[in-house]
One Martini backbone bead per residue (centre of mass of N, CA, C, O) as a GRO file, in nm:
protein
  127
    1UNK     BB    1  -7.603  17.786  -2.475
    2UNK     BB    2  -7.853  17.550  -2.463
    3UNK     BB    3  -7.784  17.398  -2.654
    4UNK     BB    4  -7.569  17.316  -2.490
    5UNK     BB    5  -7.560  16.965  -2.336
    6UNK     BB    6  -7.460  16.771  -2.095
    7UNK     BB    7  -7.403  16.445  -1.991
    8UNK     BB    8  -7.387  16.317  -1.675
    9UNK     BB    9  -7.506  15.982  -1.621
   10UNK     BB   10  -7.222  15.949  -1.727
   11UNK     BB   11  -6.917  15.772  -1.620
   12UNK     BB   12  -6.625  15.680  -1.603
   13UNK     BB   13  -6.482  15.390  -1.536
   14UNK     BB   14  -6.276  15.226  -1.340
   15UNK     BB   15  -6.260  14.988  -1.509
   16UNK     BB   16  -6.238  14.759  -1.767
   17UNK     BB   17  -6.398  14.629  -2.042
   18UNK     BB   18  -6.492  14.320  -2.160
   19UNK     BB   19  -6.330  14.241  -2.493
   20UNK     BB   20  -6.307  13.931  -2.541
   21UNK     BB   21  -6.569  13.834  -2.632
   22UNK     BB   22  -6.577  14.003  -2.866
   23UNK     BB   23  -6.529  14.128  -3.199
   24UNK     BB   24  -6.335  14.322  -3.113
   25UNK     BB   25  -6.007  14.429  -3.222
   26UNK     BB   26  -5.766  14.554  -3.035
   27UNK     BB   27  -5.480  14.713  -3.036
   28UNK     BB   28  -5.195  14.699  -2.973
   29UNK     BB   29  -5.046  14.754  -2.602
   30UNK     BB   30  -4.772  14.849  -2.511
   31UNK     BB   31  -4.533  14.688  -2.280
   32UNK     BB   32  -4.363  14.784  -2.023
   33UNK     BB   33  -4.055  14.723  -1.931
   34UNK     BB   34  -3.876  14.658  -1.734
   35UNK     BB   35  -3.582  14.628  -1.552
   36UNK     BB   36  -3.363  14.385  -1.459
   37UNK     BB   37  -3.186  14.261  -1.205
   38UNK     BB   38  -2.867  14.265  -1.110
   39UNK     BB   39  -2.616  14.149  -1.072
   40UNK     BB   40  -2.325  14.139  -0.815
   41UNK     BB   41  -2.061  14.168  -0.867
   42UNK     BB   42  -1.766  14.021  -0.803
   43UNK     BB   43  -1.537  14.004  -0.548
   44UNK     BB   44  -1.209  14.101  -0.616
   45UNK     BB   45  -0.908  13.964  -0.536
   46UNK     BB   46  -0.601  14.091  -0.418
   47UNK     BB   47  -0.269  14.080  -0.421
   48UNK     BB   48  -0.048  14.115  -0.209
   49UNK     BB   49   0.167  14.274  -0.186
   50UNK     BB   50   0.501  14.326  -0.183
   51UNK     BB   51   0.787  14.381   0.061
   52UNK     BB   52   0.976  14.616   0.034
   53UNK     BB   53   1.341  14.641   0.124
   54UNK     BB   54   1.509  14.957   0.213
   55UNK     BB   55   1.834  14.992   0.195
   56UNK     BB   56   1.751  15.319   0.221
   57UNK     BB   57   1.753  15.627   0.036
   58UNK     BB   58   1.499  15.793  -0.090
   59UNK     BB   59   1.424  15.926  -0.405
   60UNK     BB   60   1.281  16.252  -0.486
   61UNK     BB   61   1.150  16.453  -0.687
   62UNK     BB   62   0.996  16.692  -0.625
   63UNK     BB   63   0.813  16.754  -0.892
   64UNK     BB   64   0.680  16.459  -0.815
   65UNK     BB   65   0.588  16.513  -0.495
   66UNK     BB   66   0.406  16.753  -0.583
   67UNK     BB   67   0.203  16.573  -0.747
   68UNK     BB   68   0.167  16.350  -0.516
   69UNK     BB   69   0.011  16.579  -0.365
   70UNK     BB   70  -0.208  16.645  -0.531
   71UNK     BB   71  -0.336  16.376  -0.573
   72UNK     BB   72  -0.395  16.310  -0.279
   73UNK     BB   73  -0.579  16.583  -0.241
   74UNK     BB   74  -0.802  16.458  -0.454
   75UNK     BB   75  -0.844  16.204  -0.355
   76UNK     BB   76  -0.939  16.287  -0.101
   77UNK     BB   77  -1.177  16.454  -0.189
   78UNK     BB   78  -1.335  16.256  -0.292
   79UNK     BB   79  -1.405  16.058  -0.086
   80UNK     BB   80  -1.586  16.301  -0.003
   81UNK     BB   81  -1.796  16.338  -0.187
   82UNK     BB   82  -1.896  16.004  -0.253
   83UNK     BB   83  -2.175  16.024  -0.079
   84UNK     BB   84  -2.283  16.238  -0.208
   85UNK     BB   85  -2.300  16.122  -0.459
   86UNK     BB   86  -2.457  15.855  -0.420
   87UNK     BB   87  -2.741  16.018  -0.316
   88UNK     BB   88  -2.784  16.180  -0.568
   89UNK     BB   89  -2.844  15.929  -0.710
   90UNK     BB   90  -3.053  15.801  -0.582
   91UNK     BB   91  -3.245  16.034  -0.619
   92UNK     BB   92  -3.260  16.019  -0.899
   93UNK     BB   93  -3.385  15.701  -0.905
   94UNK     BB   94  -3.624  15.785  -0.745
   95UNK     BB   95  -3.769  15.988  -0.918
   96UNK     BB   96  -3.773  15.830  -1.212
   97UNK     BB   97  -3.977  15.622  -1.088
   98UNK     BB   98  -4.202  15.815  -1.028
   99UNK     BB   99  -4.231  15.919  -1.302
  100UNK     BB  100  -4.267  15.630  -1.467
  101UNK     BB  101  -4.517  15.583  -1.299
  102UNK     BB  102  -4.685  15.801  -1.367
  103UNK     BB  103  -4.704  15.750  -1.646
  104UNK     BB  104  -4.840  15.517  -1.681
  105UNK     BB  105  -5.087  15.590  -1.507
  106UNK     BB  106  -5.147  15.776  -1.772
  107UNK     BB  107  -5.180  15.555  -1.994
  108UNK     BB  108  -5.411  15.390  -1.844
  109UNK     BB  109  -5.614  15.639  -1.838
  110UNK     BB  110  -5.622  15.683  -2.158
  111UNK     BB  111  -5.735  15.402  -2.206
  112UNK     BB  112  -5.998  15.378  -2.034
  113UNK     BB  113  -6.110  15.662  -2.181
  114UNK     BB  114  -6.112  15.567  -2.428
  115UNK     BB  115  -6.265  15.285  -2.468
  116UNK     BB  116  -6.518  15.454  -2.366
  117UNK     BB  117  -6.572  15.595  -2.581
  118UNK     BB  118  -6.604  15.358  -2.775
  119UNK     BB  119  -6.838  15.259  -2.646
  120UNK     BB  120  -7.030  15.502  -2.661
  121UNK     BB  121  -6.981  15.551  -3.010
  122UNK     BB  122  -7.066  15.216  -3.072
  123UNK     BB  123  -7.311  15.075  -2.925
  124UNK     BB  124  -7.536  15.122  -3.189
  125UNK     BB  125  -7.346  14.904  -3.366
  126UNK     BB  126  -7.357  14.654  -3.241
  127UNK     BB  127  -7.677  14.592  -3.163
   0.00000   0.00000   0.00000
């Protein structure tokens, strides 16, 4: 065990090394580009319907009346669900969004350790 022994004199550095001067050229390291914003959709007006006006009584098939009640109660079903689920969206894009940045960041992590890495296997071939 005497025999392995880490160097710890030098430690991983905060920024990159510029290698823009130096003759090595690095491979391209793709750029993750966000999604630009989208532009918010035009508010089309709708044409105000027109008042029919009915001298008598209306005819609804019961069948037809019971359909037209039960689409009514899903419809107010859903409007009560809509805030939770809008919540529940924002939610989870603003996780994806955490997650995304997260990863970037490790990303850029293993590129300045690599780069290091680099810099210190190959320093003595440089010179």
């Amino acid at each position: 065990m005497d025999s392995f022994e880490t160097d710890t004199s030098q430690s991983v550095p905060d920024s990159l090394p510029d290698f823009a001067s130096k003759q090595m050229v690095a491979p391209e390291i793709p750029y993750f580009e966000t999604e630009p914003e989208l532009e918010p959709l035009p508010i089309l007006e709708m044409e105000k319907p027109q008042k029919h006006l009915v001298a008598g009584p209306i005819f609804v098939r019961t069948d037809k009346y019971s359909q037209i009640l039960s689409n009514l109660d899903n419809m107010a079903a859903k409007v009560l669900e809509s805030p939770e689920t809008i919540y529940m969206l924002k939610n989870l894009k603003k996780n994806a969004d955490i997650e995304h940045s997260n990863y970037i960041k490790l990303l850029e992590d293993i590129q300045r350790k690599l780069i290091y890495i680099d810099n210190v296997l190959f320093e003595s071939m440089r010179e």
